[in-house]
N, C-alpha and C positions, 0 to 999 in steps of 0.2 A: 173654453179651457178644458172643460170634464174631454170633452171630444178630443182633443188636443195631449192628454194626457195618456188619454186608451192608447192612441196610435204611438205616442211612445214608448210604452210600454210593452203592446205589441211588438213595434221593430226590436226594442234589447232583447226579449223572447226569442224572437225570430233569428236575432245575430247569435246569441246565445245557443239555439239549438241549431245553425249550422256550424260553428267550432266547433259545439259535442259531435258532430256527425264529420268532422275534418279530422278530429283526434283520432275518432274511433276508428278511420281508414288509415292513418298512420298506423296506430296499434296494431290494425291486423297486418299489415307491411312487417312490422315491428315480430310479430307473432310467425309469421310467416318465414321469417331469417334470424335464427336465433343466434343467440353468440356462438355456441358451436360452429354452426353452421359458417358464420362471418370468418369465424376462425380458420376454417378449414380451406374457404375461399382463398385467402390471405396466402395462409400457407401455400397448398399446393400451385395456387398462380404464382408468385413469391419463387418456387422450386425449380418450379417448370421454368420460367423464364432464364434463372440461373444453369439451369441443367443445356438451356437451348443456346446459351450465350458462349456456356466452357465447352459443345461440341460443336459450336462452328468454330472456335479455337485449335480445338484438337484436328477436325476435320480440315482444317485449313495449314496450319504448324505441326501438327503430327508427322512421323516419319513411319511408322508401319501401317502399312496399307490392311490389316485389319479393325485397326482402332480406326483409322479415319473412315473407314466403311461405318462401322458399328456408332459413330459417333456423329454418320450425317443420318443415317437411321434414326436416332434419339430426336435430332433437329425436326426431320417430319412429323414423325409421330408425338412426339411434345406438341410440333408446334399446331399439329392436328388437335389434340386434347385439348391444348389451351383455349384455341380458339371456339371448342364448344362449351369451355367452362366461361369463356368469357360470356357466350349467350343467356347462359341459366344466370349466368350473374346478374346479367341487364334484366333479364324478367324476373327476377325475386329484388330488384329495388338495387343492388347492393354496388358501391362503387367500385372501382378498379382498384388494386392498390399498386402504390408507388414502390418502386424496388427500394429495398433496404441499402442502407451506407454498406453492410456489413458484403454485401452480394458482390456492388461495386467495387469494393477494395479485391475480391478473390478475381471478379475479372481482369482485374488492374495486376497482380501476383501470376494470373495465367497465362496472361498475353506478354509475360516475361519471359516463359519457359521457351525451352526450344528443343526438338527431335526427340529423344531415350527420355529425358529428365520430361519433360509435357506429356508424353503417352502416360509414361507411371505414374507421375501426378493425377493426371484424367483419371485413368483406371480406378485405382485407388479411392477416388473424389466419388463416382459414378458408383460404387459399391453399395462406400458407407450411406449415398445420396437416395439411391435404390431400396436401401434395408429400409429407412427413415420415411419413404414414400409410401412404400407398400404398409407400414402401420398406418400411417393417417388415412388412407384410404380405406385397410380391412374395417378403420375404426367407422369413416365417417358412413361406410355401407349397410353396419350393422348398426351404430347406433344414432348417425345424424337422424336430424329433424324432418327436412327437406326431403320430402317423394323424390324431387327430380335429380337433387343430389349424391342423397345414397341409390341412385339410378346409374347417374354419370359415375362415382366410383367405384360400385360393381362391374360395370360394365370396361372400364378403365383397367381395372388391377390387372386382366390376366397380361396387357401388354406390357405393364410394369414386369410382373413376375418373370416374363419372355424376356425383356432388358435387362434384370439382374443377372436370370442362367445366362444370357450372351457374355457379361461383363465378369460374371463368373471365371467364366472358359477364358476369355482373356488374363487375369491376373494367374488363372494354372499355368497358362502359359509362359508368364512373364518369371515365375519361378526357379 
C-alpha cells in the first residue's frame, strides 16, 4: 500500500508538472503575440484583403486605363504583402482572420458600380484606405511587440506611401 501510494503521488507530481510546463509554453506563445500585435494582424490582413478584392473590381469594371493599371498594381503588391504577413502570422501562433460582414457588404456595393461612378468610388476608397494603413503600420513599426512585425511593417510602409502618392495623382486628376 505505502508503495502503492508513493507511485501515486509521484505520477499527480509528475502530471502536475507537465501542465505547468504546457501552460508555461502557451504563455510564452501568448507573450510572444500580444494584443496589439493580434490587432494589427487582423487589421492589416482584414485591409489588404479588402483593398485586393475592390482593385480586381476596379481593374476589371474600371473604364480609365490609369486606375485600372494602378489598381492591378495594388492587387500584386497587397497580395505580395499579405502573403508574407500571412507567414509571420503562422509562426508567431496566430490564426487567420475571417473577413468581416462589414468588407463583404462594400464588395457587394462595388461590384455594383460601373465605368466614371467605380473609378471615383475606387479612387476615393483607396485614399481614405491608404491614409488609414499607413497609420497602423508607422504605429505597429514603432511601437508593436513583435521583432518580426514591426520588421514586416517597416519594411511595408515605403510601398504603401508609393500607393497613396500614386492614388493621390489620380484623384488630382479626376478633379
Amino acid at each position: 500500500m505505502r508503495y502503492t501510494t508513493a507511485r501515486l503521488i509521484c505520477a499527480v507530481l509528475g502530471f502536475s508538472f507537465a501542465s505547468g510546463v504546457y501552460a508555461q509554453n502557451k504563455d510564452g506563445l501568448r507573450e510572444k503575440l500580444s494584443s496589439n500585435d493580434r490587432s494589427f494582424i487582423m487589421q492589416a490582413t482584414n485591409g489588404g484583403m479588402a483593398e485586393i478584392e475592390l482593385s480586381r473590381i476596379a481593374a476589371q469594371n474600371g473604364v480609365q486605363a490609369d486606375v485600372k493599371a494602378f489598381a492591378q498594381r495594388l492587387v500584386e503588391d497587397h497580395g505580395k504583402a499579405g502573403k508574407e504577413l500571412e507567414a509571420i502570422s503562422a509562426k508567431l501562433g496566430a490564426a487567420p482572420p475571417k473577413p468581416m460582414a462589414e468588407q463583404q457588404g462594400d464588395m457587394k456595393r462595388f461590384a455594383e458600380l460601373k465605368g466614371e461612378k467605380l473609378d471615383q468610388a475606387y479612387v476615393e476608397r483607396m485614399v481614405r484606405d491608404h491614409k488609414g494603413t499607413i497609420a497602423l503600420f508607422e504605429k505597429q513599426a514603432k511601437s508593436g511587440d513583435s521583432q518580426e512585425l514591426k520588421q514586416f511593417a517597416s519594411k511595408t510602409l515605403p510601398v504603401l506611401k508609393e500607393h497613396l502618392k500614386m492614388v493621390l495623382a489620380l484623384a488630382e486628376k479626376k478633379k
